[in-house]
C-alpha positions in Angstrom: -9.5 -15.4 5.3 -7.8 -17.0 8.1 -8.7 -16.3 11.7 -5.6 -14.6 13.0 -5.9 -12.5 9.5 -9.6 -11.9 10.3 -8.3 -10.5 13.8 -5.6 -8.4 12.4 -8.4 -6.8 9.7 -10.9 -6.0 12.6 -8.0 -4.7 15.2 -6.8 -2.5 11.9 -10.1 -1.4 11.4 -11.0 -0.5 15.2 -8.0 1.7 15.6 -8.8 3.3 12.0 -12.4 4.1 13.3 -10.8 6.1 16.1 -7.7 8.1 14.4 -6.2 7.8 11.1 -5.0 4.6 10.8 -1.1 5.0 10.8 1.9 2.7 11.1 2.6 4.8 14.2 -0.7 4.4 15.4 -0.8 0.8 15.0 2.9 0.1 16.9 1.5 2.5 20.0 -2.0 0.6 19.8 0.0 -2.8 19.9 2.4 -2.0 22.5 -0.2 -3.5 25.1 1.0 -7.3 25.8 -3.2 -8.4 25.7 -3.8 -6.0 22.8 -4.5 -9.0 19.2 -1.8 -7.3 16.8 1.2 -7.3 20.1 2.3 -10.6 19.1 3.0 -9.2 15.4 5.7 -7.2 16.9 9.2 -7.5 17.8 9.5 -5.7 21.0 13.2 -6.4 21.9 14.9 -3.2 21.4 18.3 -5.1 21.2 16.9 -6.8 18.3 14.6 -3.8 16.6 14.4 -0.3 17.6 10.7 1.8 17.0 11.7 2.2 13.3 11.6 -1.4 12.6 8.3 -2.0 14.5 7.0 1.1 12.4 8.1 -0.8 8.8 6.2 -4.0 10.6 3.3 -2.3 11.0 3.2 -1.2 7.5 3.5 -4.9 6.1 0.3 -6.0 8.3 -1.3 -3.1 7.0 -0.3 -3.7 3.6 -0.8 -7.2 4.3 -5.0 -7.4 5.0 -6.9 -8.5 1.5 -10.2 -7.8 0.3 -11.3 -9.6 -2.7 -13.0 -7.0 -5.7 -15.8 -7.9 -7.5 -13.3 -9.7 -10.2 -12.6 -11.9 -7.9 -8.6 -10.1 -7.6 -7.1 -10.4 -4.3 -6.3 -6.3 -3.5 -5.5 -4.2 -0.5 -7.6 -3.5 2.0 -6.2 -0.9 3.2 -4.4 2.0 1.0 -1.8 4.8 1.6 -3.4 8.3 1.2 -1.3 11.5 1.4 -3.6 14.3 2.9 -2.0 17.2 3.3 1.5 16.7 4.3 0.0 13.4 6.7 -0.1 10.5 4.7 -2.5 7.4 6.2 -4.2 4.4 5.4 -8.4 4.4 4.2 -10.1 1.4 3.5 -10.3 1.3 -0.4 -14.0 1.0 -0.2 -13.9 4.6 1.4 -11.4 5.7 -1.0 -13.2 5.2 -4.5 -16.4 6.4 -2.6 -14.7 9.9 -1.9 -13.8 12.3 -4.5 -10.6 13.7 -2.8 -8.7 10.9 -1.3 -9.3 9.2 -5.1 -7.8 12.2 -6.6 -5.1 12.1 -4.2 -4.4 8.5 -4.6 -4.3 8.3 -8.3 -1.8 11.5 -8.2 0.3 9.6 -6.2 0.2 6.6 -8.1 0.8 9.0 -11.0 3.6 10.0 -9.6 5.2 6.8 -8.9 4.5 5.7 -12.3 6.1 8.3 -13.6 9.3 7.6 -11.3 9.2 4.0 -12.3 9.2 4.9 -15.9 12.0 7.1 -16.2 14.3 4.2 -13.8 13.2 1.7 -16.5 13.6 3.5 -19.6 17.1 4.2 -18.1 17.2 0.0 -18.1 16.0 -0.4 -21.4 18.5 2.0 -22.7 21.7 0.4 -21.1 20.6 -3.2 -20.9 23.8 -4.8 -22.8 22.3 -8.0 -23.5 19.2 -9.0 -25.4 17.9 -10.9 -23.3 18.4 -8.2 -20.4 16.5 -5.8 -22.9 14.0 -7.9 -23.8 12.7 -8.6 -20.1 13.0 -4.8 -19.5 11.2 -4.0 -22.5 8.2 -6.6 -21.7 8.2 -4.7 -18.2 7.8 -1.1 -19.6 5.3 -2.4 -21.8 3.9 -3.6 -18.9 4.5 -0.4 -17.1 2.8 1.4 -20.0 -0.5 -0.8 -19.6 -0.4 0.3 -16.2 0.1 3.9 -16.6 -2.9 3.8 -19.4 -5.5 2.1 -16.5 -4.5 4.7 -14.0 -5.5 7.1 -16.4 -9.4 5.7 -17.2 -9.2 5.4 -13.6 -8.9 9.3 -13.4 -11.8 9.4 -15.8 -13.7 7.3 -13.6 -17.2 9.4 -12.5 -17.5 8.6 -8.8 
């Protein structure tokens, strides 16, 4: 990991270990000039308003890697809906507590399930072959994924 990504990890992490670890938290955390993540940010509101630095905060989020056992590059940090507040955990606290799993795979689930239905429309009016044949080598992909996320669920934690 580079240094400036070894930074942003630890600042993310700091800020997690005192509130839930939000995009909003994370803009209003980096809005001090000496703070590490300030420079991620565009703070000219002529250029990008709060919503903007909100979607920026979410890509360094998204952004800090862990590597699994495998050896596959992941997320460190992942979105968890709890209650009607969704925030970011580090995964190793997620698979380590049997709620925010649950939640995150139903989420997942859910998105799947979204995804499937948009690309079985795709399938169905793709008017070339070739067209059909890429979106039918996704949904098998799509398929594959959907079958993981459900050992996952089966997964004793």
């Amino acid at each position: 990991m580079a240094a400036r990504e070894s930074k942003i990890a630890a600042a993310l992490g700091e800020i997690a270990q005192g509130q839930p670890l939000t995009p909003d938290a994370v803009v209003e955390v980096a809005t001090d000039p000496d703070h590490v993540l300030h420079d991620s940010f565009e703070w000219d509101d002529t250029t990008a308003g709060h919503s903007y630095r909100v979607w920026q905060a979410r890509r360094l989020i998204r952004g800090v890697k862990i590597v699994t056992p495998e050896g596959q590059k992941t997320s460190r940090f992942v979105s968890v809906k709890i209650g009607a507040q969704r925030q970011y955990e580090d995964i190793r606290v997620v698979v380590q507590d049997a709620d925010m799993w649950t939640a995150v795979l139903t989420d997942m689930a859910q998105r799947f399930g979204e995804y499937e239905t948009t690309l079985n429309g795709l399938v169905s009016m793709a008017q070339t072959e070739e067209r059909g044949e890429t979106a039918q080598e996704l949904q098998q992909r799509v398929t594959r994924l959907r079958n993981r996320l459900e050992e996952a669920a089966q997964l004793p934690l």
